[in-house]
Every structure is written in structure tokens, then in C-alpha cells.
gemmi code that builds the backbone of each chain (N, CA, C; Angstrom):
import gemmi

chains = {
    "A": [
        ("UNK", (28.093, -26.101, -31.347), (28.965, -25.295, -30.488), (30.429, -25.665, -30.726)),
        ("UNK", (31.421, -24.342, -30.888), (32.853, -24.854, -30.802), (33.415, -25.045, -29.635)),
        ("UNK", (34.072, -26.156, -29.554), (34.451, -26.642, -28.236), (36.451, -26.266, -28.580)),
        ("UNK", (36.712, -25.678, -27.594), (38.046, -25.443, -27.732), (38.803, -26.265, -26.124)),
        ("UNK", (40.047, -26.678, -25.859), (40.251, -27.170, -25.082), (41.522, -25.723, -24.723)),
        ("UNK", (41.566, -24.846, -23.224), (42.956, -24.080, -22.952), (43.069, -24.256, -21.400)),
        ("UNK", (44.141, -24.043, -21.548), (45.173, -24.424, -20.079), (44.953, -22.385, -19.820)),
        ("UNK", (45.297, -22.660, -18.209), (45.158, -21.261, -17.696), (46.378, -20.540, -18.010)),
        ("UNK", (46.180, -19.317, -18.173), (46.794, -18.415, -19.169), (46.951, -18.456, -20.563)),
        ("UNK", (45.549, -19.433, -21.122), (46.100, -19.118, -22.494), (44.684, -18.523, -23.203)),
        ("UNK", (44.080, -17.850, -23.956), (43.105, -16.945, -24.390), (42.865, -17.650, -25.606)),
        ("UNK", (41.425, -17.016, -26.142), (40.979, -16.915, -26.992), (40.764, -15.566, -27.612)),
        ("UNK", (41.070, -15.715, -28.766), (40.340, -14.251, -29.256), (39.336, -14.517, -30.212)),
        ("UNK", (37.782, -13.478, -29.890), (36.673, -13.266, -30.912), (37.097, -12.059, -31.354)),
        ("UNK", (36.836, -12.170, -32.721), (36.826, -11.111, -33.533), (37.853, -10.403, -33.279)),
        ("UNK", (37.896, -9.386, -33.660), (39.270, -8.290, -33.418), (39.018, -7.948, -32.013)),
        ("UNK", (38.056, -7.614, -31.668), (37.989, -7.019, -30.416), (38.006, -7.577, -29.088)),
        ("UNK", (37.366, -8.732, -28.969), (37.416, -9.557, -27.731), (37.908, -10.846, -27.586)),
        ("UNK", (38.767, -10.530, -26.065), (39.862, -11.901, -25.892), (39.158, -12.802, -24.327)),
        ("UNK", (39.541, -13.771, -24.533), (38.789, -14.206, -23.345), (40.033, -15.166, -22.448)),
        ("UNK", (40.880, -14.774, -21.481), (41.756, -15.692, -20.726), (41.318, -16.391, -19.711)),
        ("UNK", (41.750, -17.961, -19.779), (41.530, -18.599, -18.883), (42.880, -18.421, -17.609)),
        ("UNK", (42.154, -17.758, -16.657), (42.902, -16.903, -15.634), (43.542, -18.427, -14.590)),
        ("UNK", (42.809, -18.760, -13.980), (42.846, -19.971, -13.557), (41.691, -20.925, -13.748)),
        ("UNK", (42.137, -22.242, -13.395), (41.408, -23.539, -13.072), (41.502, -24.136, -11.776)),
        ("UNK", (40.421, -23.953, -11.231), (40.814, -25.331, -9.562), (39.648, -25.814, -9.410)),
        ("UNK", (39.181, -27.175, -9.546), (38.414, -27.889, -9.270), (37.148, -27.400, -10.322)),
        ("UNK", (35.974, -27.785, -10.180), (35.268, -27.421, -11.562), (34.782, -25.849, -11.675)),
        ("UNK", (35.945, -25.314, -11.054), (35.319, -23.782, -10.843), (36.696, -23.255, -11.952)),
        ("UNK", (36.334, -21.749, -12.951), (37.036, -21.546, -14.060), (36.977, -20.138, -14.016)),
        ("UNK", (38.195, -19.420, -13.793), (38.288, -17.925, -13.579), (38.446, -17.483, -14.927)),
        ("UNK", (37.581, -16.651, -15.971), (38.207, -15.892, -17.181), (38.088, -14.592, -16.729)),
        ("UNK", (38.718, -14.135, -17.471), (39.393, -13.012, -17.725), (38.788, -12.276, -19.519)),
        ("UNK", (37.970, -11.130, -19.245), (37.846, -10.537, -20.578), (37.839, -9.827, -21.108)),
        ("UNK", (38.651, -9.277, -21.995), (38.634, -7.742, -22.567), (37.862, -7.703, -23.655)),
        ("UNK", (37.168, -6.829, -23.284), (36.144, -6.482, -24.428), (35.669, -4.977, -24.807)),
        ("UNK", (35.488, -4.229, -26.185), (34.757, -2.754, -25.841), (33.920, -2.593, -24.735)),
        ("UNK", (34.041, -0.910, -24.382), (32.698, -0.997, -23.252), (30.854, -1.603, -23.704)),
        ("UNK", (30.837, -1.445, -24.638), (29.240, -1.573, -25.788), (29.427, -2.859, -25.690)),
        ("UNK", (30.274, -3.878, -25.304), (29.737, -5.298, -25.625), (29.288, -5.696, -24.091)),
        ("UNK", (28.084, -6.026, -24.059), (27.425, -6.525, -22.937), (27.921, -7.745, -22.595)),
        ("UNK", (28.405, -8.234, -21.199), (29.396, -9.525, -21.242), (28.268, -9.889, -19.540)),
        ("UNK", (27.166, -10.283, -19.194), (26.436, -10.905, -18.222), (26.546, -12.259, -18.205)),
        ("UNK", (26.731, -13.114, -16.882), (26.468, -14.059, -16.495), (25.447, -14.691, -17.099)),
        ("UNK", (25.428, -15.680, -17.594), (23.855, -16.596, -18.332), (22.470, -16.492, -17.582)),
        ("UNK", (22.991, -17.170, -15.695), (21.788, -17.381, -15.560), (21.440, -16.256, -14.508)),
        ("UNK", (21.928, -15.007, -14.453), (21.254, -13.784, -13.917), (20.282, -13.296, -15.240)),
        ("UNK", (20.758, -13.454, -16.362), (19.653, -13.218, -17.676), (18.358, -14.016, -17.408)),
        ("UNK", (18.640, -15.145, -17.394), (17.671, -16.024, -17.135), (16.427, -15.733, -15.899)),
        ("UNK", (16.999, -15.011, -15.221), (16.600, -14.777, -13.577), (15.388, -13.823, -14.401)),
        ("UNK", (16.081, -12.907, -14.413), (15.623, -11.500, -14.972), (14.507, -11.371, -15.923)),
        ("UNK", (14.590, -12.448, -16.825), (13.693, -13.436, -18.324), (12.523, -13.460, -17.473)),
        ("UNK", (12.924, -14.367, -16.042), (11.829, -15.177, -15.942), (10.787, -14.566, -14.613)),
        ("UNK", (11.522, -13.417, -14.007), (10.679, -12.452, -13.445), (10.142, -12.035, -14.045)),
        ("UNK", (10.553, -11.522, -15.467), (9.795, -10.412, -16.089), (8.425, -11.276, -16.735)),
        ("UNK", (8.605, -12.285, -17.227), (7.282, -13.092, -17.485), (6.467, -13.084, -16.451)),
        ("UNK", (7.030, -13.781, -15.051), (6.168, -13.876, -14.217), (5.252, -12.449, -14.057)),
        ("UNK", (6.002, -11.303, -13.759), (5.122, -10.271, -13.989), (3.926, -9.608, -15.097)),
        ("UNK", (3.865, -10.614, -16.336), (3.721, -9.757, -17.535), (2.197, -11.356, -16.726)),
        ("UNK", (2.099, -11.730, -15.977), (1.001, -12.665, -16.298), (-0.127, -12.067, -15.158)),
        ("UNK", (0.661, -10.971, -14.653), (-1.031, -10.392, -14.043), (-1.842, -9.988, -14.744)),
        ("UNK", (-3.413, -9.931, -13.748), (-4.545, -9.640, -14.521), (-5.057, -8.280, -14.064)),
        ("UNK", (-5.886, -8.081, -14.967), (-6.023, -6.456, -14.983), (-6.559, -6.065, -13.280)),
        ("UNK", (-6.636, -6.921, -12.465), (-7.318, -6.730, -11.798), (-6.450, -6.132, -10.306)),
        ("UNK", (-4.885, -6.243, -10.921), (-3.937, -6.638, -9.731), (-3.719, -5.429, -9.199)),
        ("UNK", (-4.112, -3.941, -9.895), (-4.056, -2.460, -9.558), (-5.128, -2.230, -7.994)),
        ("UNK", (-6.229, -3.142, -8.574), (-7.025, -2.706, -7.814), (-6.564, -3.360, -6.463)),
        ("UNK", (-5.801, -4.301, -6.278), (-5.146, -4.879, -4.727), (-4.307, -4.027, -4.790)),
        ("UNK", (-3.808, -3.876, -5.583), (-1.983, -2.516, -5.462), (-2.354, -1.422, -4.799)),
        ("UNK", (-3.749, -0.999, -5.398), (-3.592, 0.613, -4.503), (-4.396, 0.666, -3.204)),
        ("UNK", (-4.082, -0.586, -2.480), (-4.287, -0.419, -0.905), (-3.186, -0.082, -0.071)),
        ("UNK", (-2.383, -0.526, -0.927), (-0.627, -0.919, -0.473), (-0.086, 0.809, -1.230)),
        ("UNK", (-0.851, 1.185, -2.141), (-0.175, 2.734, -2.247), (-0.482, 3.201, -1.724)),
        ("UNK", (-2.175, 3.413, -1.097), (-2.528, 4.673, 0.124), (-1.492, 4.455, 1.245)),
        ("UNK", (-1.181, 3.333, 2.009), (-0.598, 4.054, 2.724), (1.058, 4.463, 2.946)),
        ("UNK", (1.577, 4.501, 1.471), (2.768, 4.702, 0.861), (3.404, 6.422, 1.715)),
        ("UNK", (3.793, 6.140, 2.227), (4.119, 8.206, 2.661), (4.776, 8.689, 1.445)),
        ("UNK", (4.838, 9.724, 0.982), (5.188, 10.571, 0.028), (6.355, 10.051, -0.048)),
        ("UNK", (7.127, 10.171, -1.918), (8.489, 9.947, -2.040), (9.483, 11.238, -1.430)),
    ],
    "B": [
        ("UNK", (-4.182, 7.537, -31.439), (-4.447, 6.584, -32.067), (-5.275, 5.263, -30.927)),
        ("UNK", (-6.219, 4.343, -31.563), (-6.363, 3.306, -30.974), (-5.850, 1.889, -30.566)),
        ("UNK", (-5.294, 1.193, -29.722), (-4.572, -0.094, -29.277), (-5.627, -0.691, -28.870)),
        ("UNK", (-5.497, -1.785, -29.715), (-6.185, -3.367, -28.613), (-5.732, -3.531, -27.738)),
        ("UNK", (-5.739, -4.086, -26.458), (-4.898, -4.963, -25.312), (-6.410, -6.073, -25.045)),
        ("UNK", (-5.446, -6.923, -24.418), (-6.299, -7.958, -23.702), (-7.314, -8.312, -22.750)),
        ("UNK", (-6.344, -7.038, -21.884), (-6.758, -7.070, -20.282), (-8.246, -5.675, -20.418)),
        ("UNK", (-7.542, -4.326, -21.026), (-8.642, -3.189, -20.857), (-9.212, -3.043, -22.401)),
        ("UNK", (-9.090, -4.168, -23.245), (-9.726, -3.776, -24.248), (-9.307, -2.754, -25.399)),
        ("UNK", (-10.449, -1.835, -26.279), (-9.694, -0.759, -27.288), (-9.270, -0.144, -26.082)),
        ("UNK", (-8.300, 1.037, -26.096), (-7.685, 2.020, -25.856), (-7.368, 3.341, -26.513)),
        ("UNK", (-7.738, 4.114, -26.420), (-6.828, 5.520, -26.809), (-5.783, 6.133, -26.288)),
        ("UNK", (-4.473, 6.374, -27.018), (-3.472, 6.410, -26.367), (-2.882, 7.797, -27.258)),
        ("UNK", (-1.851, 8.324, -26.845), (-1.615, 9.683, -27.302), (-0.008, 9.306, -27.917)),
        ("UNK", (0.032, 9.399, -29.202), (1.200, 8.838, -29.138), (2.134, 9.789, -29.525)),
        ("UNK", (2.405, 10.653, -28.270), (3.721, 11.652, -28.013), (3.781, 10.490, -26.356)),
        ("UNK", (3.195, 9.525, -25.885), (3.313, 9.336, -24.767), (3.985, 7.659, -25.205)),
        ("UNK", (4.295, 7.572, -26.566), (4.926, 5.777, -26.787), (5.607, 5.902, -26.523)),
        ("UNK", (6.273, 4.170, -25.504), (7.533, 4.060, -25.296), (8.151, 2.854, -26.215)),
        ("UNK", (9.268, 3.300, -26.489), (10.299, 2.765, -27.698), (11.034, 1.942, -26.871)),
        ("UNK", (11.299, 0.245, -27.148), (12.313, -0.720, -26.231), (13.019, -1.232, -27.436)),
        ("UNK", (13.876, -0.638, -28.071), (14.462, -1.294, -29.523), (14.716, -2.892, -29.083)),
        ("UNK", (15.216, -3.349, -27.875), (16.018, -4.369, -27.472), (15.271, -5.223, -26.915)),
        ("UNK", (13.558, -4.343, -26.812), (13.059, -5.672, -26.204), (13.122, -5.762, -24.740)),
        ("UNK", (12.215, -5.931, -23.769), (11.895, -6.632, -22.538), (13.060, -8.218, -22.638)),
        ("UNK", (13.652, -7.638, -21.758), (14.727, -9.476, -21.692), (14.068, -10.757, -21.147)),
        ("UNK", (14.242, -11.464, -22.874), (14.040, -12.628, -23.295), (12.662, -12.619, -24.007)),
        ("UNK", (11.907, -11.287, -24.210), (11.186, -11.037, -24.933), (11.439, -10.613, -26.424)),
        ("UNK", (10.543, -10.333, -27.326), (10.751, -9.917, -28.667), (11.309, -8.602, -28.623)),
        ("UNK", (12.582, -7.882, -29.722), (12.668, -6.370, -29.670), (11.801, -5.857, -30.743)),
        ("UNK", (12.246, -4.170, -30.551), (11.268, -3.330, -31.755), (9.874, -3.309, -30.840)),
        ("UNK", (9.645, -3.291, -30.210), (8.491, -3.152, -29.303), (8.229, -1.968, -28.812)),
        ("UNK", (6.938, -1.307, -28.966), (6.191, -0.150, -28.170), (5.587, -0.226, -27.373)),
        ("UNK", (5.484, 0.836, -26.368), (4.968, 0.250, -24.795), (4.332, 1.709, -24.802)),
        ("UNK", (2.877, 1.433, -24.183), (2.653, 2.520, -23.147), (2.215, 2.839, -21.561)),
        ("UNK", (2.259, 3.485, -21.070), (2.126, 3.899, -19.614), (0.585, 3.804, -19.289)),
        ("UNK", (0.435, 3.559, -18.756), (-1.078, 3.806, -18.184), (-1.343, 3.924, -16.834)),
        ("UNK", (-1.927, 5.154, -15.872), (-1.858, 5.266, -14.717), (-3.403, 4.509, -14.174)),
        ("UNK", (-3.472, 4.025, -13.336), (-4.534, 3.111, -12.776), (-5.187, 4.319, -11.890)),
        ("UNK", (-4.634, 4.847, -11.166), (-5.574, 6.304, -10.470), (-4.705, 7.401, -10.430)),
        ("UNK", (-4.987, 8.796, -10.670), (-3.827, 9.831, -10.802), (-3.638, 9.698, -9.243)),
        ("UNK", (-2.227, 10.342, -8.915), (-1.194, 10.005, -7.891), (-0.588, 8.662, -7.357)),
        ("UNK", (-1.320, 7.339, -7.812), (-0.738, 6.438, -7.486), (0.162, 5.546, -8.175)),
        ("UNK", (1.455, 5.194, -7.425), (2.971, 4.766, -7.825), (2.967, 3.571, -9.057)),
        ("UNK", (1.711, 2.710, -8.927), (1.607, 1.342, -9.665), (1.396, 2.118, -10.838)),
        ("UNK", (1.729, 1.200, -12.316), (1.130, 1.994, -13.612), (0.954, 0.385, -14.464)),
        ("UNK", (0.476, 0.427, -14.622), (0.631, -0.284, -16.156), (1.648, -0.292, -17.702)),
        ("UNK", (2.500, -1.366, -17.903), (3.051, -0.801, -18.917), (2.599, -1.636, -20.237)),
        ("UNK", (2.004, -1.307, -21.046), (1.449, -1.897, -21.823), (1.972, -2.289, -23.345)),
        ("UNK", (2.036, -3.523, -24.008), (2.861, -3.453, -25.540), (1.584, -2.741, -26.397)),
        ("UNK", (2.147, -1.925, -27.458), (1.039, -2.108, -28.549), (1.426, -2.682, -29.625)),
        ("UNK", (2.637, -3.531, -28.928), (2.350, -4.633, -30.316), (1.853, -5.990, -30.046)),
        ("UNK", (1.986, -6.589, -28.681), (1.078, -7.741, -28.733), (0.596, -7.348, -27.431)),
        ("UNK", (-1.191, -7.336, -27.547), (-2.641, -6.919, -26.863), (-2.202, -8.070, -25.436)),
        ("UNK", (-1.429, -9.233, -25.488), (-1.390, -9.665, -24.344), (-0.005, -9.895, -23.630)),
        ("UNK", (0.846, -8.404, -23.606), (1.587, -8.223, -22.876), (1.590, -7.035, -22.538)),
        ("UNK", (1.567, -7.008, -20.908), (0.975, -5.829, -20.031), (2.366, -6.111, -18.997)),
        ("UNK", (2.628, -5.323, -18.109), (2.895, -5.387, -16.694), (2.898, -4.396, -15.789)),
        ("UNK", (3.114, -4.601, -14.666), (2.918, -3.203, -13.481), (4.590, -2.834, -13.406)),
        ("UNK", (4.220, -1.872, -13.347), (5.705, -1.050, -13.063), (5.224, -0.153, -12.228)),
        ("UNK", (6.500, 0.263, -10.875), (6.239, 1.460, -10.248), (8.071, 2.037, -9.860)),
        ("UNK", (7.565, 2.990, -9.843), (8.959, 4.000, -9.624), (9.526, 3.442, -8.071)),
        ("UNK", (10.977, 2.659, -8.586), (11.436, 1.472, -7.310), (11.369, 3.017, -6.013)),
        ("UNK", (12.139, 3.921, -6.396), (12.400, 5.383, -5.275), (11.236, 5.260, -4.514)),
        ("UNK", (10.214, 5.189, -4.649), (9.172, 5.405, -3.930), (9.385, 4.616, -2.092)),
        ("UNK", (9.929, 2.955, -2.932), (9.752, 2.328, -1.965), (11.196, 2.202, -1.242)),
        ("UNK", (11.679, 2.276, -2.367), (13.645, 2.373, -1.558), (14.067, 3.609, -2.209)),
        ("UNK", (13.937, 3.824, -1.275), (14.702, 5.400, -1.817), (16.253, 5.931, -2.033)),
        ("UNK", (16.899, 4.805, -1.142), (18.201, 4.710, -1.741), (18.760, 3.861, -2.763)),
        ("UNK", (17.901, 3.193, -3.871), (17.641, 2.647, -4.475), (18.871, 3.092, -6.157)),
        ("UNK", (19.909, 2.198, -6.509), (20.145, 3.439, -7.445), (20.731, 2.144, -8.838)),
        ("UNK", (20.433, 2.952, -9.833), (20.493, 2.039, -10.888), (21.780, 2.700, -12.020)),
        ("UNK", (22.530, 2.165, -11.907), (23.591, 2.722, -13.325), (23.624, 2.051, -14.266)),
        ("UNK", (23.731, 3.276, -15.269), (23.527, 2.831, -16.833), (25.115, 3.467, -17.185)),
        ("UNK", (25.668, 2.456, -18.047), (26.532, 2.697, -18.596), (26.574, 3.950, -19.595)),
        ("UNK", (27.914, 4.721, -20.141), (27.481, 5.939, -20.584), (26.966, 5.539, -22.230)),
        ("UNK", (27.509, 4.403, -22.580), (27.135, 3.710, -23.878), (25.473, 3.537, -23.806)),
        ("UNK", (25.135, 2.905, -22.860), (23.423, 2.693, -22.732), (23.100, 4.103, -22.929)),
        ("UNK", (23.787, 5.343, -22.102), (23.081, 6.454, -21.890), (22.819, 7.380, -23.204)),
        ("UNK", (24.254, 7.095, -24.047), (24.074, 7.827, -24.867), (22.978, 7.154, -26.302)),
        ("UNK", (22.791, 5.432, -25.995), (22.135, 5.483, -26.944), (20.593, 5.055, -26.973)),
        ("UNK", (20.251, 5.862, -25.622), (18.862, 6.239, -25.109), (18.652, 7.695, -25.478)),
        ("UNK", (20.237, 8.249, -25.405), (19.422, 9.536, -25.415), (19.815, 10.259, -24.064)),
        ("UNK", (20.127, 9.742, -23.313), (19.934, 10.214, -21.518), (21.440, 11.458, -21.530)),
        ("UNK", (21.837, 12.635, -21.100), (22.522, 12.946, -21.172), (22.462, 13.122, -19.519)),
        ("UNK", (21.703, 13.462, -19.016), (21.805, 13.418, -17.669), (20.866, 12.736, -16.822)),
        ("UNK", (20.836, 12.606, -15.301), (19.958, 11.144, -14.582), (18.504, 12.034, -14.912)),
        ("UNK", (18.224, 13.654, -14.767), (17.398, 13.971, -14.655), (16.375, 13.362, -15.802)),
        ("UNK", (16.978, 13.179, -16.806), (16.135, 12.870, -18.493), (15.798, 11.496, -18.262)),
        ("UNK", (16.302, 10.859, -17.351), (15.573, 9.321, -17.406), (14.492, 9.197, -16.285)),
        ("UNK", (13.906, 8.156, -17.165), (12.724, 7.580, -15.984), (12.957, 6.302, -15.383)),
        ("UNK", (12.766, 5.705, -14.278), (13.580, 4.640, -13.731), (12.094, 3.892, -13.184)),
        ("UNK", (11.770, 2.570, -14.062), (10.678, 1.647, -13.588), (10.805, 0.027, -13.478)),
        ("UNK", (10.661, -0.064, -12.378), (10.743, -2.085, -11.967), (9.767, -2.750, -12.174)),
        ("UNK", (9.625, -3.636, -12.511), (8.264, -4.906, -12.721), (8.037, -5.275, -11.585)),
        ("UNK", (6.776, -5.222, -11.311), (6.142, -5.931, -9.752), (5.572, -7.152, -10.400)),
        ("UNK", (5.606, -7.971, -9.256), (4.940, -9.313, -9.079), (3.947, -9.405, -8.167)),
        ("UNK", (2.837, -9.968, -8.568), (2.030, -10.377, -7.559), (1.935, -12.197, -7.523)),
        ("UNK", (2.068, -12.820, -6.207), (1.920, -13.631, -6.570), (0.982, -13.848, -5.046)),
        ("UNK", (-0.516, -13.965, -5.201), (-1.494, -14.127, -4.802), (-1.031, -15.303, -3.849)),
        ("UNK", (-1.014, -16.773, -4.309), (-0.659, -17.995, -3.156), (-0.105, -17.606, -2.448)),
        ("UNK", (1.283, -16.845, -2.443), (2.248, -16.877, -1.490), (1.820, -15.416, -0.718)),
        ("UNK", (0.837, -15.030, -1.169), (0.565, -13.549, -0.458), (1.637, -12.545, -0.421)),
        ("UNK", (2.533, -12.241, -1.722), (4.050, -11.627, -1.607), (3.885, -11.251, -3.084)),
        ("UNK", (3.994, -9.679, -2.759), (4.131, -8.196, -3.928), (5.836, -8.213, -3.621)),
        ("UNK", (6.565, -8.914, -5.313), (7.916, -7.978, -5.164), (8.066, -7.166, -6.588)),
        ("UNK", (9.243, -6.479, -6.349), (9.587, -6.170, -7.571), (11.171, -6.124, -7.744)),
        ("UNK", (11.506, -6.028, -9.150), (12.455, -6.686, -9.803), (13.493, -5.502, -9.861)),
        ("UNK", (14.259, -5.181, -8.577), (15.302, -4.322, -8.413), (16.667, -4.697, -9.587)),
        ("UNK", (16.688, -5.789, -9.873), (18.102, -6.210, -10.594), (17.587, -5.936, -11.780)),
        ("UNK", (16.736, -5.649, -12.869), (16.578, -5.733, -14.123), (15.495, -4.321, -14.197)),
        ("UNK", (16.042, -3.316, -13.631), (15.433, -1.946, -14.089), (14.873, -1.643, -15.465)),
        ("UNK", (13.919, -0.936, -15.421), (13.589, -0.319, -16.993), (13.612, 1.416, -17.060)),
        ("UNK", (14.553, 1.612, -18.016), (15.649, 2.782, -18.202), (14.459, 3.570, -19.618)),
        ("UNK", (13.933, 4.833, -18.847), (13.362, 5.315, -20.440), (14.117, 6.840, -20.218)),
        ("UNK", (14.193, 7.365, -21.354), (14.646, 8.409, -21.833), (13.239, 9.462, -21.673)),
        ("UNK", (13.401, 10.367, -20.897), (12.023, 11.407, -20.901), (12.044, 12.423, -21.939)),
        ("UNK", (13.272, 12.421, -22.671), (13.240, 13.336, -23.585), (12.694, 12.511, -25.140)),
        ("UNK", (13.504, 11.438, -25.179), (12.175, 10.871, -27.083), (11.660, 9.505, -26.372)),
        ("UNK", (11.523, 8.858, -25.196), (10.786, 7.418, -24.833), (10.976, 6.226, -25.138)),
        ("UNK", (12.620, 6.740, -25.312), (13.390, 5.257, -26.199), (13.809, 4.716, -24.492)),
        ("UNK", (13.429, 3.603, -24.578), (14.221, 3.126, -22.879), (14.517, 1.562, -23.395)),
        ("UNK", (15.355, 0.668, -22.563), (15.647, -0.374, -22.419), (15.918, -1.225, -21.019)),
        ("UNK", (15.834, -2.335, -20.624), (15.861, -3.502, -19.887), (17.434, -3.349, -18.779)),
        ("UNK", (17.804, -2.593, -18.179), (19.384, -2.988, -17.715), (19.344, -4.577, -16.754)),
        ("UNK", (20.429, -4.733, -17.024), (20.898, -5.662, -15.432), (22.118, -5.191, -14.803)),
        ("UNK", (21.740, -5.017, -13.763), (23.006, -4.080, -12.687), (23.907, -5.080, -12.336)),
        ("UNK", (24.727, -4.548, -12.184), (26.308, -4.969, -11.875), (26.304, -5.658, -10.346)),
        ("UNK", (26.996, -6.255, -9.721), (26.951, -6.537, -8.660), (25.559, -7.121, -7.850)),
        ("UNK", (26.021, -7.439, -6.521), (25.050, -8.679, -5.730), (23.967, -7.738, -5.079)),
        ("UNK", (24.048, -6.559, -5.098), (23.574, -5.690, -4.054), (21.799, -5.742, -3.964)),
        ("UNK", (21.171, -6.480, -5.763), (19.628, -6.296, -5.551), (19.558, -7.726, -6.231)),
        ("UNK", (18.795, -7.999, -6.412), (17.904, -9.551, -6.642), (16.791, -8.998, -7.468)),
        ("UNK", (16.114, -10.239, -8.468), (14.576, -9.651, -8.945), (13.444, -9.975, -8.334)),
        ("UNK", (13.671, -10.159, -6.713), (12.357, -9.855, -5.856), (12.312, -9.691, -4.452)),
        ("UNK", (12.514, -7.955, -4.762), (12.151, -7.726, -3.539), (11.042, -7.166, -3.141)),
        ("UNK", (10.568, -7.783, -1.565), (9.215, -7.845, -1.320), (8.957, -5.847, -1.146)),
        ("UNK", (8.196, -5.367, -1.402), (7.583, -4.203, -1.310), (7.287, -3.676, 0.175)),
        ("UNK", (8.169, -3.048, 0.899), (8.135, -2.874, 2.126), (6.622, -2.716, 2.464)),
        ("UNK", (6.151, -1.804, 2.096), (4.606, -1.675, 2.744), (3.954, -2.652, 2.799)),
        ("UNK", (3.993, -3.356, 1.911), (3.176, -4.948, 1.739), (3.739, -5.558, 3.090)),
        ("UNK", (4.518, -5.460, 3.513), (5.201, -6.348, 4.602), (4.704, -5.724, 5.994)),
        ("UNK", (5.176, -4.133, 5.826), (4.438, -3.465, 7.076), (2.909, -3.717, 7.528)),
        ("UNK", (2.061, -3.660, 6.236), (0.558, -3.976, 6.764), (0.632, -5.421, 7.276)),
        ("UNK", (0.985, -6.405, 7.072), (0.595, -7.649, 7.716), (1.234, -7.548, 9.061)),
        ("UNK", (2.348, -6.429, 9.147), (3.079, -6.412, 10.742), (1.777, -5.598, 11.510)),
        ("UNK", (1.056, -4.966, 11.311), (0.769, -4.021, 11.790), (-0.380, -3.948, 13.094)),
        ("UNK", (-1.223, -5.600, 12.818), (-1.890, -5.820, 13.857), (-0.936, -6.318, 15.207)),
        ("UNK", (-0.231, -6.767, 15.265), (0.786, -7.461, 16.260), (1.345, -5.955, 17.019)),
        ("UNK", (1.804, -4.868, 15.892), (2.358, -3.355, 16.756), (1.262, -3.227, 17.506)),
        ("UNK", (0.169, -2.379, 16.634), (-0.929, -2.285, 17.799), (-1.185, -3.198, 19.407)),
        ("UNK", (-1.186, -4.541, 19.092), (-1.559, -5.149, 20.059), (-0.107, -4.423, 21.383)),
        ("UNK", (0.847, -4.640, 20.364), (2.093, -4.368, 21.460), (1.711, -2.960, 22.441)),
        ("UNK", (1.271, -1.854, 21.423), (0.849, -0.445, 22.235), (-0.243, -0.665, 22.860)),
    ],
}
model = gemmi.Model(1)
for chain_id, residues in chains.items():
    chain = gemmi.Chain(chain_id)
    for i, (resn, *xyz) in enumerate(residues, 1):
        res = gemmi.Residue()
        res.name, res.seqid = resn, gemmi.SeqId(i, " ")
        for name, pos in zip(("N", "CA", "C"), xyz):
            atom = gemmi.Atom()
            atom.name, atom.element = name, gemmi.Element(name[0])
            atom.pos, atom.b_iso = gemmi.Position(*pos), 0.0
            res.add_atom(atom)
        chain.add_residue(res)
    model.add_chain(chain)
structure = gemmi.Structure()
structure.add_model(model)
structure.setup_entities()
């Protein structure tokens, strides 16, 4: 990993397109700032992570989990 | 054509009905095909199944059903390169959880699955803002366990 050391207000730039400013610093909390195209996906790490690890948890039911589900759909009222 | 899976075995599947995830289920493999499978006609739960690896399955159901004010935005970049030109052309499906110990059905409002109804290319979003989490409990699931205590009340 490149480790860069910047004081607030001073940026990085990736590539041509994206700059990343360190907006402020106070205490171990770090405000950036980033311009980037709309197409570059820029998410928090561990909401990915969140999301990763629901979706596993879900992918580990067994075939069997429909048949508890559709007690809970009968009495669903129409969308 | 025929699919292995794990859980229901061979399968026959119609494949004007594959779904295309170029990007992959997040934190899963991309280039992946999925198909739908309804567990009883009219009911919300489905199955979404890979046909590329026999042991990845999950339940998905249309979140509207249960929140109906429920709303998911896709950027116009996602939209256009699904395919989606308008909300009507997409299909909008969440991953449920069951997790039996804790006796608690949620599903995964923050990480929607976005398909295109016109070619079945869809992908994984994560929504913007605090407003959903990836588990929320399934109202009805919650209402039936309330439901002996109402009675008693009437």
C-alpha cells in the first residue's frame, strides 16, 4: 500500500480523473473531499462489507426455507 | 436447457428467462447467471438461483410487497448500462434471511438487486444514505408472533 502523508487542504490526485482532499482533520476522525466521474463508484468499505456478508448469510439457506416463507406470504394482503 | 443446483437438483430452465449479473453478487464472483424460480405461483418469495455454481441459491422477494414505500435509486450510469430507460423496465429484488435461532426473517433493503426486464442484465446496488440497513425484519413475520396477545386484548 502507498502511504502518503497530507495536511488538510491538500489533495491527491488518481489518474486524470479523480482528486481526493483532505477537507479537515480533528482528532482521529478525517473529512475528504472527492471529485470523481459519476461511473466511478466511491462507497464506504465497511457498508460493502455489510452488504458481502448479508448476502452470504442469505445464499446459506436450505431448500427448505420457502416452505416456512409461504406461511408468512398467505397472510401478506395484496401489494 | 438443463442446470444442476444443489438444493433442487437437475432443472429445466428456459433460457429467455436468464439473469445476467456482469458484476457479480457483492463480494461474490462476476460474469454470473442467475435464474428465478417461483416456489408456488402468486407467492412473493422466489428463489434466485446461479447456473454457474449448483451451490449458490438465495430467496429474493419484491421489497414493495412488504414496504411499499420502499424506493431504490439507480444512478442514470447504472441505468443506462442495464439497459433500464425507465423504473417501469426494472425489476427490484432483496435477499431474505432466515435465521431460524433467532426466529427473525429479514431482508436486505440497503443492497437491492436491480434487473433490467427488457434483456435480464441486473446488478447488486448499495443506496446512498442511512435511511435502510441489510436487515430488516419482514413486517408480517413480526405481526404473526403479535397476534395472539391482540386477540387476547379483544
Amino acid at each position: 500500500m502507498l502511504v502518503l502523508t497530507r495536511r488538510a487542504g491538500q489533495s491527491i490526485q488518481i489518474g486524470e480523473d479523480v482528486e481526493i482532499t483532505v477537507v479537515e482533520v480533528r482528532g482521529d476522525q478525517v473529512r475528504l473531499g472527492i471529485n470523481a466521474p459519476r461511473n466511478v463508484s466511491i462507497l464506504r468499505k465497511e457498508i460493502l462489507e455489510e452488504i458481502h456478508a448479508e448476502t452470504r448469510q442469505a445464499a446459506e439457506a436450505d431448500a427448505d426455507v420457502l416452505a416456512e416463507l409461504s406461511g408468512i406470504a398467505g397472510e401478506t394482503p395484496g401489494p | 436447457m438443463i442446470v444442476e443446483t444443489s438444493r433442487f437438483g437437475r432443472v429445466e430452465v428456459d433460457p429467455c428467462n436468464v439473469i445476467e449479473i456482469p458484476r457479480g453478487l457483492i463480494g461474490f464472483p462476476p460474469e454470473q447467471r442467475f435464474i428465478l424460480f417461483e416456489h408456488k405461483p402468486g407467492e412473493p418469495f422466489r428463489w434466485l438461483q446461479s447456473l454457474d455454481d449448483p451451490a449458490l441459491a438465495l430467496v429474493v422477494v419484491d421489497p414493495h410487497i412488504f414496504f411499499p414505500d420502499y424506493e431504490a435509486e439507480i444512478s442514470e450510469e447504472e441505468a443506462r448500462a442495464l439497459g433500464i430507460d425507465d423504473p417501469g423496465e426494472a425489476q427490484i429484488l432483496t435477499t431474505v434471511t432466515v435465521r431460524r435461532s433467532m426466529g427473525q426473517i429479514t431482508t436486505n433493503l440497503l443492497g437491492p438487486l436491480v434487473i433490467s426486464l427488457r434483456n435480464g442484465r441486473g446488478a447488486q446496488l448499495v443506496l446512498d444514505g442511512d435511511r435502510y440497513t441489510t436487515r430488516h425484519p419482514l413486517p408480517m413475520a413480526a405481526r404473526r408472533e403479535e397476534e395472539p396477545s391482540l386477540s387476547s386484548v379483544a
